[in-house]
NUMI-931065 format. One record per atom (N, C-alpha, C, O): residue in three letters; x, y, z. Coordinates in steps of 0.1 Angstrom, whole numbers, plus 5000, padded with zeros to 4 digits. Last residue first. Layout:
<pakols>
alaXYZ...
</pakols>
This chain:
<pakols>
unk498350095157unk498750215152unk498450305156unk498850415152unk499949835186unk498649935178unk499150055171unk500150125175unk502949655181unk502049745187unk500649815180unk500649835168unk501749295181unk502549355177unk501849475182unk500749465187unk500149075190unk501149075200unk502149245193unk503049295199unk498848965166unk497849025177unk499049125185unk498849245185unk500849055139unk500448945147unk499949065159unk500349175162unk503049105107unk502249145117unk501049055125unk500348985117unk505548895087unk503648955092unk503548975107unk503748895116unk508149085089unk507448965091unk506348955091unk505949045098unk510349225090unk510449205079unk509549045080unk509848935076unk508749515114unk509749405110unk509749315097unk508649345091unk507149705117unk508249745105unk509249635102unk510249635094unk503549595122unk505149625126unk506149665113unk505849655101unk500349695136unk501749665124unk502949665132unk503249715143unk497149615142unk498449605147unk499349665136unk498749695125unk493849825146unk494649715137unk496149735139unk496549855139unk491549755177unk492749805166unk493449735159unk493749625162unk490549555188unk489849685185unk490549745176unk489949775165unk490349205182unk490449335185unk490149445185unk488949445182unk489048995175unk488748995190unk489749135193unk489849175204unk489348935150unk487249025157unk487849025171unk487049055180unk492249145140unk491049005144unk490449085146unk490449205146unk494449235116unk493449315127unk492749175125unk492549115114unk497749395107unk497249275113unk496149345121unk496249435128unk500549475086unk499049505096unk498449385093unk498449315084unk504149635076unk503349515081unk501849535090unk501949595101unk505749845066unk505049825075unk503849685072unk502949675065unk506649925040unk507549895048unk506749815064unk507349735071unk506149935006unk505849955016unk507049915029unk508149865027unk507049824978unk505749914981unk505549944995unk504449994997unk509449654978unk509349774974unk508149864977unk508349984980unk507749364975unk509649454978unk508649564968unk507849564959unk504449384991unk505549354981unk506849414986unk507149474996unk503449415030unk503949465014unk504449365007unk504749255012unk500549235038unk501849255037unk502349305024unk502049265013unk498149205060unk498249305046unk499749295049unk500249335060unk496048965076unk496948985073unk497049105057unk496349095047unk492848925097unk493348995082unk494849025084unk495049115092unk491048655108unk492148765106unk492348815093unk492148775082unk488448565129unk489048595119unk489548685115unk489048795115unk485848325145unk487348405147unk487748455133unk487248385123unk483148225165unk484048215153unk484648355153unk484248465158unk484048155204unk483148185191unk484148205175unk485348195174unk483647825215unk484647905211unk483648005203unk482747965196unk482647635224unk483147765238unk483747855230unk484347955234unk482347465200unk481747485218unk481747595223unk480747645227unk483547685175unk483447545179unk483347565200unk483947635208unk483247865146unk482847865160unk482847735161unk482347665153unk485747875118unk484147825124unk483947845139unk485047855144unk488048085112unk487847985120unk486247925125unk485847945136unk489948215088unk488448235092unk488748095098unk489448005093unk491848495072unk491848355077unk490748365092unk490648445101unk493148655043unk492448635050unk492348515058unk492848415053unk495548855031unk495748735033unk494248725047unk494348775058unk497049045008unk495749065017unk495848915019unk496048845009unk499849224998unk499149134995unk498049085009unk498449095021unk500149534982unk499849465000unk499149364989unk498449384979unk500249714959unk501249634967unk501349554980unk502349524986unk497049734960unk498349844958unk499449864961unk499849974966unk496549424968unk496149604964unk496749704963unk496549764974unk496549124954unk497549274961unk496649394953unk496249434942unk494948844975unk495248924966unk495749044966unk495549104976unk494748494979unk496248634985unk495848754975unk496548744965unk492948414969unk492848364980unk494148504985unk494148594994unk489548624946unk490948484949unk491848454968unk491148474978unk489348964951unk489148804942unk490148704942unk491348714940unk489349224952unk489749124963unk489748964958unk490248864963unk488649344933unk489749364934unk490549244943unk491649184942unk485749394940unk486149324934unk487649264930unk487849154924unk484849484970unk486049534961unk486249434959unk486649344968unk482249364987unk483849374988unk484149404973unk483649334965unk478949324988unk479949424977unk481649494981unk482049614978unk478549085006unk478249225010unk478949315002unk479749395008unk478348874987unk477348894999unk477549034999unk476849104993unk480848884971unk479348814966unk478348894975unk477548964969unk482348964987unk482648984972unk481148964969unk480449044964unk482648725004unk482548875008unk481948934993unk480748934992unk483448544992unk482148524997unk481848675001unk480648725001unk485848584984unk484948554975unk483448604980unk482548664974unk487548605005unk487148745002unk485848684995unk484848715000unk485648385026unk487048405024unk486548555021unk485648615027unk483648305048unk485048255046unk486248275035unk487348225035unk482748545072unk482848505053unk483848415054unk484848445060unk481448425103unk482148495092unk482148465083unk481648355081unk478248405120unk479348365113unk480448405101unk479948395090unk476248535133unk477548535139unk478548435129unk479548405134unk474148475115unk474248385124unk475248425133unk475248355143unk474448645088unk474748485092unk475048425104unk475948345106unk474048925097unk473048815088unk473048685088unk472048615087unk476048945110unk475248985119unk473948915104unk473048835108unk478448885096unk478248775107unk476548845114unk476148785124unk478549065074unk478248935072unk477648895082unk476448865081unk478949295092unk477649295082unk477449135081unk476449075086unk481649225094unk480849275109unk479049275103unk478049255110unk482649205074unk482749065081unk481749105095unk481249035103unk482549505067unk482049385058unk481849295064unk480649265062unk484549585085unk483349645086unk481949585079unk480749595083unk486949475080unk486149435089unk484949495092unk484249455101unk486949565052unk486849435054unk486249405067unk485149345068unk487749815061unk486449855049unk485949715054unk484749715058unk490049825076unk488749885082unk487649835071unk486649805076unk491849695054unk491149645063unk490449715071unk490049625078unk492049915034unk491349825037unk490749735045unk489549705044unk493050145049unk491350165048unk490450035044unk489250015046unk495549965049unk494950015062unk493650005061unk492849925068unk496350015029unk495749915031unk495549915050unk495449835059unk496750345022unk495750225012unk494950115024unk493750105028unk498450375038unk497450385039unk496550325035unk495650265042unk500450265026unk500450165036unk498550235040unk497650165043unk500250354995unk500250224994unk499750205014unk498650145016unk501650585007unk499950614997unk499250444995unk498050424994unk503850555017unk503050625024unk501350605020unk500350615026unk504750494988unk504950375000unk503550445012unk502550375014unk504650774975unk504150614972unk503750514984unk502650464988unk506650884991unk505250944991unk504350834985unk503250804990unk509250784986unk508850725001unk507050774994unk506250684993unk508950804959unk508950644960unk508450614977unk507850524981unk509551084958unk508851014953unk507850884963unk506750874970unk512451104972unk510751124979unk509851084975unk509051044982unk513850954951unk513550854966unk512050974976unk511150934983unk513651164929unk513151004933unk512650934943unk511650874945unk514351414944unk513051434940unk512651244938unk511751194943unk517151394944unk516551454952unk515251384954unk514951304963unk517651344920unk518551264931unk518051314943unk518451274953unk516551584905unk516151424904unk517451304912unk517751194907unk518551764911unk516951754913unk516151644915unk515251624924unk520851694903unk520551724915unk518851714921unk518251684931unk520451684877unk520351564881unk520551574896unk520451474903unk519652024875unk519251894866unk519151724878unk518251684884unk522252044878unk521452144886unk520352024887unk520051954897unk523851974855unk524351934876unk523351984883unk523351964895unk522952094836unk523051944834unk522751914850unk521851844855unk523852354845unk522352344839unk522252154845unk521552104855unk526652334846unk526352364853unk524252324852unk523552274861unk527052214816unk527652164824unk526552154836unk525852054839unk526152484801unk525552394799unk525852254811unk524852194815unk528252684813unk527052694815unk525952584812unk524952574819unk530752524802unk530752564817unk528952574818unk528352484824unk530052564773unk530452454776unk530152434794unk529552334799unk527952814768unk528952814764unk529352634770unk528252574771unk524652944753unk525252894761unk527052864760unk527552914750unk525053284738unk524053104736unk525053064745unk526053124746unk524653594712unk524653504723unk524253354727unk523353304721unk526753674688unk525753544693unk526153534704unk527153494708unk529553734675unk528553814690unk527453764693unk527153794704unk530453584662unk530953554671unk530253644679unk530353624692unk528053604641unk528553444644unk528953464656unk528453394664unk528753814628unk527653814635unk527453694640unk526353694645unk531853794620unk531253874627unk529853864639unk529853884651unk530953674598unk531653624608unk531653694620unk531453634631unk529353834578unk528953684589unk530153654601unk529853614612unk530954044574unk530254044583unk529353954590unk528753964601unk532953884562unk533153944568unk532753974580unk533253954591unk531353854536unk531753734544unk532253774558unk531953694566
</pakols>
């Protein structure tokens, strides 16, 4: 009996301080490692929708040269005609937290036909706000807590 006791107290194994210390090291890590996370997300999300709208106006630049110079009226029609990401279906749809807001103007007299793409985050997926017409070259954003508009700076 003796010698259990014995071989009981020379065991080696953590002690109260060392487990402690392990624990702190631990949630240091992950007090660290979340919020980069979540920015490397956001980052992966604003790109995202960036490529979208390049992909979109590249689609509306297909459409209008089959139809006359006239734009898709929405995604649907995109969707149908020139193989838009089905993803895009319906009138606000979210791609990877950006909700996608399209808006199409008929050609009238003097006017030629017109059309925007709004991408605004959800809470939480992003921070940046984009905006791209046919009458621009580049697609806009801002960090303000508003949709992005012709008047905002280029990326």
């Amino acid at each position: 009996m003796k010698n259990l006791r014995r071989n009981s107290r020379n065991q080696a194994g953590f002690n109260l301080i060392e487990l402690m210390i392990v624990i702190a090291i631990i949630a240091l890590l992950i007090g660290i490692g979340i919020p980069a996370y979540r920015a490397m997300v956001n980052a992966g999300n604003e790109t995202s929708a960036v490529q979208s709208i390049q992909t979109i106006k590249t689609l509306q630049t297909s459409y209008a040269s089959k139809h006359q110079g006239k734009f898709a009226p929405n995604f649907d029609e995109l969707i149908k005609s020139v193989q838009l990401d089905e993803r895009f279906a319906g009138e606000s749809p979210v791609i990877n937290g950006y909700v996608f807001k399209l808006t199409v103007q008929e050609s009238s007299g003097t006017k030629p036909s017109f059309y925007s793409i709004n991408a605004d985050p959800q809470e939480g997926s992003g921070s940046r706000h984009f905006y791209f017409d046919s009458t621009l070259g580049v697609t806009k954003q801002t960090e303000e807590s508003r949709p992005a508009k012709a008047d905002d700076p280029s990326m």
